[in-house]
C-alpha positions as CSV (number, residue, x, y, z in Angstrom):
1,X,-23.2,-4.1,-12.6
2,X,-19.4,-4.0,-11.7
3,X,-17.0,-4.6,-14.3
4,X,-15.4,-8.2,-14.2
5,X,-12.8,-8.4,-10.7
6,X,-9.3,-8.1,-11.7
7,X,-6.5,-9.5,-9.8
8,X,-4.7,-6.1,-9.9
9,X,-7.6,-5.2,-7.4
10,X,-6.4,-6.7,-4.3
11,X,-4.2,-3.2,-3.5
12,X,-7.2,-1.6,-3.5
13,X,-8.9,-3.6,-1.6
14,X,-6.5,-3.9,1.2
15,X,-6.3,-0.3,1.7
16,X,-9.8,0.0,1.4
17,X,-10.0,1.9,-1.9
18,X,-12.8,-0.2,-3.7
19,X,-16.4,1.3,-4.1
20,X,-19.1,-1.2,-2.2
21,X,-19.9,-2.9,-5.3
22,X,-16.3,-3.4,-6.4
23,X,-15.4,-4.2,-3.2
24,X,-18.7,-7.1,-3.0
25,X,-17.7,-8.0,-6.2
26,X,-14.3,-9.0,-4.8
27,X,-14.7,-10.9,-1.7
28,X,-16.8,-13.1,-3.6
29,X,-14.0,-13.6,-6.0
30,X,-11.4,-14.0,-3.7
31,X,-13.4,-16.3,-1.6
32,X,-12.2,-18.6,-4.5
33,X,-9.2,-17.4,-5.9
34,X,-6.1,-18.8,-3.7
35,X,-3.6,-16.7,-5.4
36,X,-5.1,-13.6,-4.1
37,X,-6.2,-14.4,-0.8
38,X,-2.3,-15.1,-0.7
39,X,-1.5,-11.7,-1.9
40,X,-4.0,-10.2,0.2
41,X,-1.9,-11.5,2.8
42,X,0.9,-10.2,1.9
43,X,-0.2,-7.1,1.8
44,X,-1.9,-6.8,5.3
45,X,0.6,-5.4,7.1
46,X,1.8,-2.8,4.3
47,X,-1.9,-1.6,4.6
48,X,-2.1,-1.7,8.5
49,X,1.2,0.6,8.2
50,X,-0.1,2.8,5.7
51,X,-3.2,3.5,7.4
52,X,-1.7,4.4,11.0
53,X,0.3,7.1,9.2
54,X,-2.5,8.6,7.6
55,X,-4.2,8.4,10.9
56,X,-1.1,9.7,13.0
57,X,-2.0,14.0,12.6
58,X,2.2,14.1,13.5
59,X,3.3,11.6,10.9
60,X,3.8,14.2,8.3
61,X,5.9,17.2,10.4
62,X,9.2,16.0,10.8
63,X,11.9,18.4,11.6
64,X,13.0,20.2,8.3
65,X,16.1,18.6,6.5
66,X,16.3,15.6,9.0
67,X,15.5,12.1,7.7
68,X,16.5,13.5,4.2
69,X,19.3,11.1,2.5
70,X,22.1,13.2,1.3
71,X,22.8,13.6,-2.4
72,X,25.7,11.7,-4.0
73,X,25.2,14.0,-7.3
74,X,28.9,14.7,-7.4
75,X,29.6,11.3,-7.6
76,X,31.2,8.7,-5.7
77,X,33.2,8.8,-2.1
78,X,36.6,8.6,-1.8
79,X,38.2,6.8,1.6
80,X,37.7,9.3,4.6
């Protein structure tokens, strides 16, 4: 038997991390918990865009040192 659902599990279950019983186990809870089925909502399209990455073979191999922000270790900018 699944352990009780937790709110907290509504990430997982939006990117489809929940084992089948877990992931039962949740859509009968949210079938009946507003609050999540709002947050589920919420989190759609974060998912949607997380998954197309992992699905894009190119997402990962961008050109070295481009898309990289530049360090402000040395501290703050003067006026140029």
């Amino acid at each position: 038997m699944p352990d009780p659902v937790e709110h907290t599990d509504v990430g997982a279950y939006a990117l489809g991390l929940l084992e089948d019983a877990d992931r039962r186990a949740f859509e009968e809870h949210l079938a009946g918990c507003p609050a999540c089925a709002a947050e589920l909502r919420r989190l759609t399209g974060a998912a949607d865009a997380l998954r197309a990455l992992r699905d894009d073979p190119g997402a990962d191999q961008r050109p070295s040192g481009q898309d990289r922000p530049q360090s402000t270790a040395s501290g703050p900018r003067g006026p140029e």
